[in-house]
Structure formats: C-alpha cells, structure tokens
C-alpha atoms as a printed R data frame, in Angstrom:
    type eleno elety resid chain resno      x       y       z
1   ATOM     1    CA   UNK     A     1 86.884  60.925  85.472
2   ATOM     2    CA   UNK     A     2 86.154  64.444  84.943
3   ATOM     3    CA   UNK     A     3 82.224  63.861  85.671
4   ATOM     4    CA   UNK     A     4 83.987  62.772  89.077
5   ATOM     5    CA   UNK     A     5 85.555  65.759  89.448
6   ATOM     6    CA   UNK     A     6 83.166  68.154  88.562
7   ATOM     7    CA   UNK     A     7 81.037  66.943  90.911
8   ATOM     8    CA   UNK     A     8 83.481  67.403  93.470
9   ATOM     9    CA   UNK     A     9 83.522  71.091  92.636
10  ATOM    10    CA   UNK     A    10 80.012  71.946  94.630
11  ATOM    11    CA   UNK     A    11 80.785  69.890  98.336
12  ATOM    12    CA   UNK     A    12 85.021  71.768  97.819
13  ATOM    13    CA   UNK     A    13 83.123  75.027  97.681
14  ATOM    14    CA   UNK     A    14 81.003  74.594 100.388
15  ATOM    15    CA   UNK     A    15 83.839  73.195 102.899
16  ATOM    16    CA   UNK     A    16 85.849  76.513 101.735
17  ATOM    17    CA   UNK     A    17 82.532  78.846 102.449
18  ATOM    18    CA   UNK     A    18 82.162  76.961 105.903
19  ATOM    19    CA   UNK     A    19 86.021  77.525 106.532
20  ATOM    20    CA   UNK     A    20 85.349  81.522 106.143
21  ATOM    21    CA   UNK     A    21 82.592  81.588 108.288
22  ATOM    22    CA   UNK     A    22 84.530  79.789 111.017
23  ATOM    23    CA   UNK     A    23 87.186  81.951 110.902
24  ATOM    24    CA   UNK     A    24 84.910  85.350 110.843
25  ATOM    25    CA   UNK     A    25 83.522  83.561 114.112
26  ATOM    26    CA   UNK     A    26 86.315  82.640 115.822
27  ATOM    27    CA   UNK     A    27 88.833  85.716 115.111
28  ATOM    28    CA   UNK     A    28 85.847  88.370 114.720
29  ATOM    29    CA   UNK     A    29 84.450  86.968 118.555
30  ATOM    30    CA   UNK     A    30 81.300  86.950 116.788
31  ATOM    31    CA   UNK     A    31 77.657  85.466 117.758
32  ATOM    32    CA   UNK     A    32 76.711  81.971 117.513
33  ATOM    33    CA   UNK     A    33 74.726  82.580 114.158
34  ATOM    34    CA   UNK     A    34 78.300  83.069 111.813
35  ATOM    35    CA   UNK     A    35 79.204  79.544 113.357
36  ATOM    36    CA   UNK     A    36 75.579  78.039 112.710
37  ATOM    37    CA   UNK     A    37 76.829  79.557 108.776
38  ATOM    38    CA   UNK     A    38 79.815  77.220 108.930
39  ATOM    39    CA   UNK     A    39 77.862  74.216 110.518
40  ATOM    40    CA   UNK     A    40 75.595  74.498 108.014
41  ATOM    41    CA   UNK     A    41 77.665  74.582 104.612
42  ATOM    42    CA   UNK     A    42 79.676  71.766 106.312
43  ATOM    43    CA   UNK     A    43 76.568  69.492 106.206
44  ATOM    44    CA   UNK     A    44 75.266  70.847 102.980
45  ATOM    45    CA   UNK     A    45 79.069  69.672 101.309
46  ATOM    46    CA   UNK     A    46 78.618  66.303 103.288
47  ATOM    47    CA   UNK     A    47 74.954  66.043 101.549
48  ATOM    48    CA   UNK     A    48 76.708  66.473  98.256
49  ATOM    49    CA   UNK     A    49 79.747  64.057  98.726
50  ATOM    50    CA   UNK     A    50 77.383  61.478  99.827
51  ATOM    51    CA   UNK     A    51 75.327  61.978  96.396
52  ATOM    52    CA   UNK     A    52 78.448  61.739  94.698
53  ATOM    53    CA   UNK     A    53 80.010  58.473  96.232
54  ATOM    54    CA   UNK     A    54 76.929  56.337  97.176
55  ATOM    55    CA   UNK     A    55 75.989  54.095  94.329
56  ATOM    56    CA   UNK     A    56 72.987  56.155  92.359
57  ATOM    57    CA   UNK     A    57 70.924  52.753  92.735
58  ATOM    58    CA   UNK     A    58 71.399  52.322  96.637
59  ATOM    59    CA   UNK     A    59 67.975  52.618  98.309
60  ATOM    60    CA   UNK     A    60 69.364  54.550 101.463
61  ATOM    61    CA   UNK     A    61 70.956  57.363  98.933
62  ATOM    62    CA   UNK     A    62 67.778  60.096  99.218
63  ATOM    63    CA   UNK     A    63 67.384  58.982 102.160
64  ATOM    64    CA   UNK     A    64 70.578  60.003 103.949
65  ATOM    65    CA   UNK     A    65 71.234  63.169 101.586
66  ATOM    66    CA   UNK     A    66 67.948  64.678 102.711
67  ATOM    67    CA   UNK     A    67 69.182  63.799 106.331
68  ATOM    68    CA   UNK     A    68 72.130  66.036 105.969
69  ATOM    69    CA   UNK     A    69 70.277  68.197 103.659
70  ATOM    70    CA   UNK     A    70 67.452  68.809 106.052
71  ATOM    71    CA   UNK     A    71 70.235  69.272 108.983
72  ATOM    72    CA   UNK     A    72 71.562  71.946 107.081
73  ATOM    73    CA   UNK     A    73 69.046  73.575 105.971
74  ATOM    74    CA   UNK     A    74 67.424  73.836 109.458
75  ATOM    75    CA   UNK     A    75 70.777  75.055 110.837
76  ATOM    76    CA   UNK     A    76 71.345  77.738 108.268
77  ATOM    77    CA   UNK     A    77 68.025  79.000 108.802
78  ATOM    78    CA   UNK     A    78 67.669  79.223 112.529
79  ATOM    79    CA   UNK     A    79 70.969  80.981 112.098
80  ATOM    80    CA   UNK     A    80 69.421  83.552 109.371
81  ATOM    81    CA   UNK     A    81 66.719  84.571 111.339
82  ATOM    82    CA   UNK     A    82 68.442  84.663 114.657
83  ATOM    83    CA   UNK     A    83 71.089  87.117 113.227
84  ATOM    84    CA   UNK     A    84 67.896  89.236 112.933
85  ATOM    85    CA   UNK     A    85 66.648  88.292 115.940
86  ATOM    86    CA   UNK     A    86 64.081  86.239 114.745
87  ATOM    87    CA   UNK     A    87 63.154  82.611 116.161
88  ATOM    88    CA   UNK     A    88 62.112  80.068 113.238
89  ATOM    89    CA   UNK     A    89 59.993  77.490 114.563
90  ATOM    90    CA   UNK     A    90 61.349  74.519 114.696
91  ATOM    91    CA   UNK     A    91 58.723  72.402 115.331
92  ATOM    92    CA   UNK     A    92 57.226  73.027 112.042
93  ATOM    93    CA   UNK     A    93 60.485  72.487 110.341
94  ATOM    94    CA   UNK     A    94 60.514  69.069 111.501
95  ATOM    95    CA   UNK     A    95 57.230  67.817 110.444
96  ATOM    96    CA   UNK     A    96 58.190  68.931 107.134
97  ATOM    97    CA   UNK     A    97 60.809  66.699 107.447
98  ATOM    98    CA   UNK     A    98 59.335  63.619 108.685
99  ATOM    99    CA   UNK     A    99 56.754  64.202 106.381
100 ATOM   100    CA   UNK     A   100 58.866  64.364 103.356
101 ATOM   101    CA   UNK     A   101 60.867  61.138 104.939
102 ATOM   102    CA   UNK     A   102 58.010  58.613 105.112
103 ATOM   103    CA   UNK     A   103 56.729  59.803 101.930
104 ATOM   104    CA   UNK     A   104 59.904  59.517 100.424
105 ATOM   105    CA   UNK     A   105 60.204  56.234 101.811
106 ATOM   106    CA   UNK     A   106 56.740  55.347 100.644
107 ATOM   107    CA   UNK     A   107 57.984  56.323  97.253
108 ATOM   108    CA   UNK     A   108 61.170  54.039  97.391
109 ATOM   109    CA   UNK     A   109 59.562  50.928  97.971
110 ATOM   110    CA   UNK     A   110 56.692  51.127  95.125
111 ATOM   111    CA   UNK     A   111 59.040  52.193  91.998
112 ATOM   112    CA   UNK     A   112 62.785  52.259  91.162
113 ATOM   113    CA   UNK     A   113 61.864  55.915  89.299
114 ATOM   114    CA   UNK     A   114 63.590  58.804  91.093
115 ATOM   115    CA   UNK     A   115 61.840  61.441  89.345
116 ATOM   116    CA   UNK     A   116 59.041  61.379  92.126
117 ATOM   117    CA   UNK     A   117 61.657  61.190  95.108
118 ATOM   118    CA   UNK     A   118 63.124  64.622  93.401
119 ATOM   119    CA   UNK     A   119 60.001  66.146  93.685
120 ATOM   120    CA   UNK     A   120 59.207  65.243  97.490
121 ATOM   121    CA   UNK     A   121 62.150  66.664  98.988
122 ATOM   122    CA   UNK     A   122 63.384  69.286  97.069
123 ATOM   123    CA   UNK     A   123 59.128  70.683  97.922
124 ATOM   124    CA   UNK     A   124 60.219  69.797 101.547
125 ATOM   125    CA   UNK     A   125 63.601  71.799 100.904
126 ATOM   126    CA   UNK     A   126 60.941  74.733  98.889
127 ATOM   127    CA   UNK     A   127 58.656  74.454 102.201
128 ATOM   128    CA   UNK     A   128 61.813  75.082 104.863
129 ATOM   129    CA   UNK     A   129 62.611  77.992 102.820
130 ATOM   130    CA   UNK     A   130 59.206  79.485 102.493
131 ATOM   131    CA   UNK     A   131 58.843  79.110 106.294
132 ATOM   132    CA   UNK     A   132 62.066  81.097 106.053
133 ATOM   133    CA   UNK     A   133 61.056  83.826 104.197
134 ATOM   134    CA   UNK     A   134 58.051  84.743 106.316
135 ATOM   135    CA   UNK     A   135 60.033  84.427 109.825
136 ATOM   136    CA   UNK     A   136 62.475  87.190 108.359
137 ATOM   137    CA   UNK     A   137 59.597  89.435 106.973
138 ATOM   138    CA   UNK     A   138 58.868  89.312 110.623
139 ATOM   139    CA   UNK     A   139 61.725  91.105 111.640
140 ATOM   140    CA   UNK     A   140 62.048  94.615 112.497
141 ATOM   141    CA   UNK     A   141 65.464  95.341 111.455
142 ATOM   142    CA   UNK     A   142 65.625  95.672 107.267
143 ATOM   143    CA   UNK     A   143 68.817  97.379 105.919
144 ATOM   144    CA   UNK     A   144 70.587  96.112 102.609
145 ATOM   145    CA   UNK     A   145 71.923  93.368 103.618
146 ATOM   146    CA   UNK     A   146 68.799  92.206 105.135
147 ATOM   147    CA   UNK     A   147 67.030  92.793 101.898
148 ATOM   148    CA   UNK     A   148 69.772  90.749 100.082
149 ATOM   149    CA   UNK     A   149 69.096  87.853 102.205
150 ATOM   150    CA   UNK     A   150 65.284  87.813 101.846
151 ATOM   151    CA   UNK     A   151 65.738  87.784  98.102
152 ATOM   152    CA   UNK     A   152 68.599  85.096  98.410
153 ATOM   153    CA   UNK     A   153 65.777  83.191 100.404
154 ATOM   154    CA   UNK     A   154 62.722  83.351  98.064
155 ATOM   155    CA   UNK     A   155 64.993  82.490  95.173
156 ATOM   156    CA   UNK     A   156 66.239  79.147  96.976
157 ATOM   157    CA   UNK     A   157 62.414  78.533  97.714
158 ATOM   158    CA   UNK     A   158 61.212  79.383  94.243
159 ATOM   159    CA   UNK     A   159 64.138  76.998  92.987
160 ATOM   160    CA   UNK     A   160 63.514  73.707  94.962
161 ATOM   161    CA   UNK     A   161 59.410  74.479  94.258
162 ATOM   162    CA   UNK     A   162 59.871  74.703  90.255
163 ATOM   163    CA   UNK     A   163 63.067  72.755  89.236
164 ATOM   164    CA   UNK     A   164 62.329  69.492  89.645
165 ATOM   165    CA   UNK     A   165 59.064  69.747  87.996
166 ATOM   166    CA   UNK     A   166 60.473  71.550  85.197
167 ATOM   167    CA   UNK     A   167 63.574  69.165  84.688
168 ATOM   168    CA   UNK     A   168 61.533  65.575  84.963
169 ATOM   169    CA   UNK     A   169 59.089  67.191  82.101
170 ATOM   170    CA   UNK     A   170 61.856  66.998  79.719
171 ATOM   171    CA   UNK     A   171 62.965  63.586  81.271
172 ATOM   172    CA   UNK     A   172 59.498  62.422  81.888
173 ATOM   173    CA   UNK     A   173 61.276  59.284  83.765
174 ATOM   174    CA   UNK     A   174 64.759  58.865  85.503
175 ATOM   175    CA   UNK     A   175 65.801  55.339  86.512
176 ATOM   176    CA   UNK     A   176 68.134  54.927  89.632
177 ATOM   177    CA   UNK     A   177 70.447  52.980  88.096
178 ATOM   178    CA   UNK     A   178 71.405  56.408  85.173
179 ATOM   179    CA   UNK     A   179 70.622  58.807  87.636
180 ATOM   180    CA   UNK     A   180 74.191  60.474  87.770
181 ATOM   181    CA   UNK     A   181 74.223  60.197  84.126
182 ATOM   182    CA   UNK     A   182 70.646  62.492  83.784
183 ATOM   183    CA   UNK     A   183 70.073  65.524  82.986
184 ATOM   184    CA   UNK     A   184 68.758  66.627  86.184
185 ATOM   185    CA   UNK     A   185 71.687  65.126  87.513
186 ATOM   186    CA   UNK     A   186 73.938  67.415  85.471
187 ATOM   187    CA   UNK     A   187 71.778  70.686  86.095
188 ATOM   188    CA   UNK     A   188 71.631  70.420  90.090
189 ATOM   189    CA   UNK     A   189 75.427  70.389  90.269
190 ATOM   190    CA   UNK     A   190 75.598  73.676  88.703
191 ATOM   191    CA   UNK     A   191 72.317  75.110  90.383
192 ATOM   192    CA   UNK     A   192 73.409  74.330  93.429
193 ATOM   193    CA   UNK     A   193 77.089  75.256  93.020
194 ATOM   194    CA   UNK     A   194 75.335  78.862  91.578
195 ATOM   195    CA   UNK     A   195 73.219  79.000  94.723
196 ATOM   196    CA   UNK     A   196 76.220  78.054  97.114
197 ATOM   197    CA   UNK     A   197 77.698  80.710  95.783
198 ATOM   198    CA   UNK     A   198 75.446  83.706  95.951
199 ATOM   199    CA   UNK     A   199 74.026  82.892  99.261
200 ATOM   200    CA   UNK     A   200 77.811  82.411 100.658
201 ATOM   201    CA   UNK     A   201 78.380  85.992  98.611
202 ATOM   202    CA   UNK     A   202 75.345  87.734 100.372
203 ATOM   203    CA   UNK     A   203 75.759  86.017 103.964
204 ATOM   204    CA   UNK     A   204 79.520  87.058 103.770
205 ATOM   205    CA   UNK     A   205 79.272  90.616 103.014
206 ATOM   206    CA   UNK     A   206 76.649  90.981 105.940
207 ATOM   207    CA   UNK     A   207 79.206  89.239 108.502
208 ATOM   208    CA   UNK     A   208 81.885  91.793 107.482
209 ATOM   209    CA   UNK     A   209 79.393  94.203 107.630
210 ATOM   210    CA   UNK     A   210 78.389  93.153 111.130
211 ATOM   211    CA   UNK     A   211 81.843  92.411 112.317
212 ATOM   212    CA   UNK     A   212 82.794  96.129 111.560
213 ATOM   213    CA   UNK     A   213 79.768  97.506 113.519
214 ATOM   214    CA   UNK     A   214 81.066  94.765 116.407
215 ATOM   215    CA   UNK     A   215 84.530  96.605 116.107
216 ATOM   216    CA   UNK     A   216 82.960 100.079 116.423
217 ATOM   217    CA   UNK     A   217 80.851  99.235 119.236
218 ATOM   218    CA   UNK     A   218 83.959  97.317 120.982
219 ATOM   219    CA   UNK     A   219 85.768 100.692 120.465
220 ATOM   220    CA   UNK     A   220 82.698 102.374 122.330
221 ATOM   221    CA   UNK     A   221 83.109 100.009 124.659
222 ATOM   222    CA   UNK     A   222 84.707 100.649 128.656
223 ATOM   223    CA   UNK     A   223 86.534  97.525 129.246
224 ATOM   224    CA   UNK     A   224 85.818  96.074 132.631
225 ATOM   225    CA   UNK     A   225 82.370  96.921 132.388
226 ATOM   226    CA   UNK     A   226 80.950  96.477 128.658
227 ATOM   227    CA   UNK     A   227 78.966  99.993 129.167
228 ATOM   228    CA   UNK     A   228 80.080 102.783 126.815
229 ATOM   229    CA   UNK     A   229 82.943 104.439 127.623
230 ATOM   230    CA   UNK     A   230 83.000 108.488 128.715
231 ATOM   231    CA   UNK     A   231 83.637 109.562 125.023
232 ATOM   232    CA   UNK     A   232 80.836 107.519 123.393
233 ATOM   233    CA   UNK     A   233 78.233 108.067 125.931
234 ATOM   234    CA   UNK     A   234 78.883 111.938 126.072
235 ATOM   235    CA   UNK     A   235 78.741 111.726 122.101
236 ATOM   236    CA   UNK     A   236 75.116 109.812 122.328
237 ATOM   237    CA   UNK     A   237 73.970 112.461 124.645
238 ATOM   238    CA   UNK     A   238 73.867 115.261 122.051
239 ATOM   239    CA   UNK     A   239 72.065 113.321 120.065
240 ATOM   240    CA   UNK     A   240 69.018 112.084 122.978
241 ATOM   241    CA   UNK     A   241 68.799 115.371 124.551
242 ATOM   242    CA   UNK     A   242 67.430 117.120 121.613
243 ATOM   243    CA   UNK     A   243 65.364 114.432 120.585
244 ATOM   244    CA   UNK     A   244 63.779 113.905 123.807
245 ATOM   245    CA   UNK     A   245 63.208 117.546 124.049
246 ATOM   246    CA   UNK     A   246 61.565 117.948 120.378
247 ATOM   247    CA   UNK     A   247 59.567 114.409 121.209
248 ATOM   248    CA   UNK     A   248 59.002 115.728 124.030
249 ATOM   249    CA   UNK     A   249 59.616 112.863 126.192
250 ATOM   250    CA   UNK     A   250 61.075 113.287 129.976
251 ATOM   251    CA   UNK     A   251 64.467 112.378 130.608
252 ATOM   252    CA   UNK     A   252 66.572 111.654 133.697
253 ATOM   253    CA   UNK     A   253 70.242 110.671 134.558
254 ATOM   254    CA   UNK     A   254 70.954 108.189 137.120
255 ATOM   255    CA   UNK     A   255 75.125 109.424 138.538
256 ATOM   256    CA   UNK     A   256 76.305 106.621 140.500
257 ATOM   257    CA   UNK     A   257 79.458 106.951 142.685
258 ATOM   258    CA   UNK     A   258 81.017 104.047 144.387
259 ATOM   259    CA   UNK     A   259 81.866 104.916 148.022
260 ATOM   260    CA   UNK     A   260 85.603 105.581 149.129
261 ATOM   261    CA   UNK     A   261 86.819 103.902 146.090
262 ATOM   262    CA   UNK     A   262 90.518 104.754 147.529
263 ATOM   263    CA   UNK     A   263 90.503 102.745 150.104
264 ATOM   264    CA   UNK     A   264 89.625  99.555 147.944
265 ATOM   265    CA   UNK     A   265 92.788 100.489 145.817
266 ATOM   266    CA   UNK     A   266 94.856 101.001 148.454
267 ATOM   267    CA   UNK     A   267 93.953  98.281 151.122
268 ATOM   268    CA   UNK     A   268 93.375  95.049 148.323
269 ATOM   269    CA   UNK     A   269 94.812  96.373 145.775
270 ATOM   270    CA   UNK     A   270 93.445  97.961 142.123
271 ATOM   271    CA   UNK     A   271 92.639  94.544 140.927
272 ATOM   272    CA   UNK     A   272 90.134  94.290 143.684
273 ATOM   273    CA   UNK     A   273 89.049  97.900 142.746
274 ATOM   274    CA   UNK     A   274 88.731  96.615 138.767
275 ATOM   275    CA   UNK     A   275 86.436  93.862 140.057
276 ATOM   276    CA   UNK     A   276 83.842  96.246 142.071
277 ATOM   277    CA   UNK     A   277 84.169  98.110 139.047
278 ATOM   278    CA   UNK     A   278 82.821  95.233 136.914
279 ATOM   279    CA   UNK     A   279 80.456  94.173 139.514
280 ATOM   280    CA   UNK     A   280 78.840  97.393 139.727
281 ATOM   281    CA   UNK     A   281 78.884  97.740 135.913
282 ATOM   282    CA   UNK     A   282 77.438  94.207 135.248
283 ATOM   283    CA   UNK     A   283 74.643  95.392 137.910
284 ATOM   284    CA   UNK     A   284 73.705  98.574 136.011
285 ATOM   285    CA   UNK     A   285 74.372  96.837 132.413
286 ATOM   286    CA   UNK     A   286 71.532  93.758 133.368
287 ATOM   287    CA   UNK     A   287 69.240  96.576 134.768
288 ATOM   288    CA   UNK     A   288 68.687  99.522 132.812
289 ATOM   289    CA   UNK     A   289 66.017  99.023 129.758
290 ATOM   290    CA   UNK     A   290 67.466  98.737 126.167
291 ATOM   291    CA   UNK     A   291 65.970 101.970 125.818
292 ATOM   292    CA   UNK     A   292 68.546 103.617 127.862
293 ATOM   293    CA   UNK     A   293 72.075 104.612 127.964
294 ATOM   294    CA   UNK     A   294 74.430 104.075 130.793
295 ATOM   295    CA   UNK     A   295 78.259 104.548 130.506
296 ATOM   296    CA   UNK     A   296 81.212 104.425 132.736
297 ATOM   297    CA   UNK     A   297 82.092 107.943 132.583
298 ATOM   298    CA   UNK     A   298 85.005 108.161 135.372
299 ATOM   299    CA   UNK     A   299 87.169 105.579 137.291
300 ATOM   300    CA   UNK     A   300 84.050 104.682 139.399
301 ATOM   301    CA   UNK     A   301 81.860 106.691 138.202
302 ATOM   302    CA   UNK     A   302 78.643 105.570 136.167
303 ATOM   303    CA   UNK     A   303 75.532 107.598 134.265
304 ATOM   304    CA   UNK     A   304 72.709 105.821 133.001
305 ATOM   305    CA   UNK     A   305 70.248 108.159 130.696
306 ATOM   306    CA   UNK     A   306 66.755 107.005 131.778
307 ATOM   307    CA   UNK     A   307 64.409 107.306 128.549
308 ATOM   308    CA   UNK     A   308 60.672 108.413 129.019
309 ATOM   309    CA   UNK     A   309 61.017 108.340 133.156
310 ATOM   310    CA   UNK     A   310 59.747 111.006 135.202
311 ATOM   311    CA   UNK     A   311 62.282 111.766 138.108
312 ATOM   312    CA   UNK     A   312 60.114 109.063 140.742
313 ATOM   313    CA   UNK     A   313 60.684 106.183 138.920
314 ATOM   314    CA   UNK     A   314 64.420 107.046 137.935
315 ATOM   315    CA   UNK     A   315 64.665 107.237 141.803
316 ATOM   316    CA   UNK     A   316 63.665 103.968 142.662
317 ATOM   317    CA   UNK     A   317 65.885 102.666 139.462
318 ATOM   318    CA   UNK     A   318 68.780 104.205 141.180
319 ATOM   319    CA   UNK     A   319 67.431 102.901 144.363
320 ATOM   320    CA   UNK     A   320 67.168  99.326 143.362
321 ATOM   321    CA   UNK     A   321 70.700  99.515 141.731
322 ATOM   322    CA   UNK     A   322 71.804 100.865 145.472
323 ATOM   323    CA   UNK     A   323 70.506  98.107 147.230
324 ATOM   324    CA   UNK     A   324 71.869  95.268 144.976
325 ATOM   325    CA   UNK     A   325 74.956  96.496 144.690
326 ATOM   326    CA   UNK     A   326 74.838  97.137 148.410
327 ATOM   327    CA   UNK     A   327 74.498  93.252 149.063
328 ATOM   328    CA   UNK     A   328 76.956  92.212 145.755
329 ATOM   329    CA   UNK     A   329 80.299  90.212 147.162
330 ATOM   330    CA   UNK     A   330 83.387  90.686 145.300
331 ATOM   331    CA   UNK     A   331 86.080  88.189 144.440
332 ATOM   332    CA   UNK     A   332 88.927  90.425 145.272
333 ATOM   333    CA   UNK     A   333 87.428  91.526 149.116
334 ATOM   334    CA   UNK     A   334 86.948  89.714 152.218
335 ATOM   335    CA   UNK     A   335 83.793  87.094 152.520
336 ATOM   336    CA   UNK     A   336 82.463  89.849 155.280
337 ATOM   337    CA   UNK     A   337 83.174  93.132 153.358
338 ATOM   338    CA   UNK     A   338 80.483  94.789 151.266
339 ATOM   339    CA   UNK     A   339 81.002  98.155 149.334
340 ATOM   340    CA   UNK     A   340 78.325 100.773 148.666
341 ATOM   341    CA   UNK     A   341 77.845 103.512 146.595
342 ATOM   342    CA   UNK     A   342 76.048 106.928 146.191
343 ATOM   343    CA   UNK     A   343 73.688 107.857 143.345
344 ATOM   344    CA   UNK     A   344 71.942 111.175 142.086
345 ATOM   345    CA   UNK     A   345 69.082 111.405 139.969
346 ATOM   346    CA   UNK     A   346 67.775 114.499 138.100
347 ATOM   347    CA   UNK     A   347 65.462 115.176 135.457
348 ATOM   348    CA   UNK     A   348 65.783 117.014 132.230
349 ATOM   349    CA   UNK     A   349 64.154 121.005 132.339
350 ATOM   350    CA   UNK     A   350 63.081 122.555 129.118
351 ATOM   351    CA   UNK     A   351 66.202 123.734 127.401
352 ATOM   352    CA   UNK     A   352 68.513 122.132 129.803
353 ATOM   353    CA   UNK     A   353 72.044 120.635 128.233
354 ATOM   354    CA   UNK     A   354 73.681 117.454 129.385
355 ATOM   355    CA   UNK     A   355 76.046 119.036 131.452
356 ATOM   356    CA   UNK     A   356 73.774 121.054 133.111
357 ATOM   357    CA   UNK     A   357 71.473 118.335 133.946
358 ATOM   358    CA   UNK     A   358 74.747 115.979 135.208
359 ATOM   359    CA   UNK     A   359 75.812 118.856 137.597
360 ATOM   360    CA   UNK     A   360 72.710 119.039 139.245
361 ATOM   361    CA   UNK     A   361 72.228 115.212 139.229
C-alpha cells in the first residue's frame, strides 16, 4: 500500500505543475510555449501512472510509457526553445524515437530482462535532451533564467545517459516480473520526482519573470493599436537619439496624420474613428522593421523612428504606408469610402533633439 502511494507522488506533482502553467497561460494571456509547459507535464504524469498501474510483466508497458514519454518530452522541448525563439528540429527528434521503438521492441521479444529496455530509451530520452541543449546554445537571448534552463537541460541529459548504466551495474539483471520491486525501480521515482521538481522550479520563475515584462510592455502599450503609447515612445526616444548620434547611425521619423479625422467621428461615429485608428496602426505595426519604433503619439497621430535610414528610403516607407492605407476598407465606413492620411519625414542633424526633429518632420 504505501509503495502504491508513493509512487503516486511523482504523476500528482506533475498534474499540479501542469495546472500552474495553464493557469499562467490562460490568466497571464501568455504565448503558446507556457501551454506547451502544461501539455507536456500532463503527458509526462500520464507516462508515470501508466508505469504504475500496468502490470510490470505486460509486454506493451515500455512500450506505451516511452509513447507518452517521448510526446512529452518533444512537447516540452519545442516549447523551451521556442520561448527563446529557437526552432528544435523535429524531424530528428522523431527518428530518435522510432529508433529507440523498434529497438526496444527488438529487445522485448528476445529476453524477459528489462535492464536492456532501460538503457534504450532513457539514451533516446539522453539524445532528445542533448539535441536540446545545442538548439538553446543557439539562441541569442541568454539572461538568468536562460542560463538556469540550459543547466536544467544538460542535467536531464547527463541523467537519462548515466543512470541506467550505473543502476543495472549494481543489479546486473532485472526480471519483468520484480521490476516495481527493484532498485532501479525505487531510485527513478525519486529522480524523477527531484527532476520534476527543479525543472517545474526553473521554468516557473522564468514565466513570472516573462509575464511581468508582458505586463510592462502591455502598460507601454496604446490600446487600439498595439504600438507604444505617447509616454513610452517619447521615453525610448531619449534613449535612441543619443545612441544613434554616438554610433553614429542616421535616423529619421516617419509623422503620420490621418486626414479630417473629425469628420469620421462625427458622421459614423467614434467607433468607426477607433477602427481607422486600428487599421492604420495594424498597417504601420506589420511594416516598420523590428529595428524601429513607432507609437501612437496623439488621437490619430502616429511616429515611427526609422533606424539606420537615410531620409530617401524613410520617404518611400512613409510612402508605401500612404498608399496602403489609402486603399485599406474599414468595418465601421461605407463599402465605397476610403480615408487617407498625411505623413512627414525628416532626418536627424548632428545635435538635433527629438522634438526638434518631430517639429520639422
């Protein structure tokens, strides 16, 4: 009885971690990668429940573990690396795991020992990890939390490599039929309870950390349009103007008007107006270069900071943003009505400030 429910401990503890990952996802609004966390540490519990409860003789038992094992796994580390913005390949992950499958299976049918079938997928599990490891060291982005991960990584890759190995040398030979009542048996619940644990530690304190730079930026944020708002795009101008000056890269501003903006208001009303708002700021938002800033800095009034761009090329930005926007239909007007608006462009002199660039823009 209480071998029963210890080994219930490990799957409860993952179904609680994947509970706190949904809920960061769904009340934080957060990207898909927090729910891939709770997708993940649901299958990984489901792996361990079916250890538990399938007879340890059963020929099917590795066989469906490392199917929700390898699920998991591939899950929770697409999601790692695409938090980072990293793309695992997943092609590779799967010939691991048909690999390990018909070599497990291989392994089944010549000997009721389950010492080898240990070692084959936990080196498959060792192998996804690896593969892991090197996508994120691929990644540009390394802060703490990053770090943490990597570490978390290449310990669960170091693990599945050298446990199995080392347990089955003091076993030498585990039958199917005592395989719950092993050693091994005994040491993966707690390794992998240990490893639930700090991996569930790390990845949570890097969604909170994440979900209060998501909060910040949502502050920064202009409503109907997703650009920054007046306040945070003034604030990010003192901070490119001197650094394009001491880099000395050029720098333009892009002021973009929309045209009798009144009228809109007062002839269809300001929920019309809210929608040309968002049209134009969708327009500008899926144009401009990640390099550079734009912001809503009035009620239809935009800026976009042009990084590295010579005045020419900032004028055919605003140019192209013109036309579009010139041809854009709007929800809230009539089929036949199309709005336009007016742009400036100027480039930054030596020693000029923001403001005196945006008046002459």
């Amino acid at each position: 009885m209480q071998t029963q429910i210890l080994g219930l401990v490990t799957p409860l503890m993952a179904l609680f971690f994947a509970a706190t990952f949904a809920v960061f996802w769904r009340a934080g609004r957060m990207r898909w990668h927090v729910l891939g966390f709770a997708i993940s540490y649901v299958l990984f519990a489901s792996g361990f429940l079916i250890t538990h409860f399938l007879p340890g003789d059963a020929f099917y038992l590795f066989h469906a573990t490392q199917a929700f094992y390898s699920l998991g796994v591939t899950l929770f580390l697409a999601s790692v690396c695409e938090r980072v913005g990293q793309r695992i390949h997943l092609g590779s992950l799967a010939i691991v795991y048909v690999t390990s499958a018909l070599v497990l299976g291989l392994t089944v049918s010549l000997s009721d020992d389950v010492g080898p079938r240990l070692v084959i997928v936990n080196i498959g599990y060792g192998a996804m990890f690896a593969m892991g490891v090197t996508t994120l060291l691929a990644a540009q982005r390394r802060n703490l939390f990053d770090v943490a991960i990597i570490a978390v990584m290449a310990f669960q890759a170091a693990d599945f490599f050298i446990r199995p190995t080392l347990t089955l040398l003091f076993e030498q030979s585990i039958p199917a039929a005592v395989y719950r009542d092993s050693i091994y048996y005994s040491l993966i619940g707690l390794v992998l309870g240990v490893k639930s644990i700090a991996t569930a530690m790390v990845l949570i304190g890097a969604t909170i950390a994440e979900w209060a730079i998501t909060l910040r930026e949502r502050s920064e944020r202009d409503v109907l349009t997703g650009l920054r708002n007046r306040g945070s795009f003034e604030e990010s101008m003192q901070n490119i103007f001197p650094r394009a000056q001491a880099e000395g890269y050029p720098l333009s501003l892009v002021v973009a008007d929309i045209d009798h903006f009144k009228q809109v208001n007062d002839i269809w009303g300001h929920q019309a107006g809210d929608q040309a708002i968002t049209g134009i700021g969708e327009l500008i938002g899926n144009t401009v270069r990640g390099c550079d800033t734009a912001g809503r800095i009035g009620g239809e009034e935009f800026c976009i900071a042009v990084w590295n761009c010579e005045n020419d090329p900032a004028h055919r930005l605003a140019e192209r943003i013109r036309q579009a926007f010139a041809i854009l239909k709007h929800p809230g007007l009539s089929d036949n009505i199309r709005l336009t608006a007016s742009f400036g462009v100027a480039t930054a002199r030596d020693g000029e400030s923001y403001e005196q660039l945006f008046a002459r823009a």
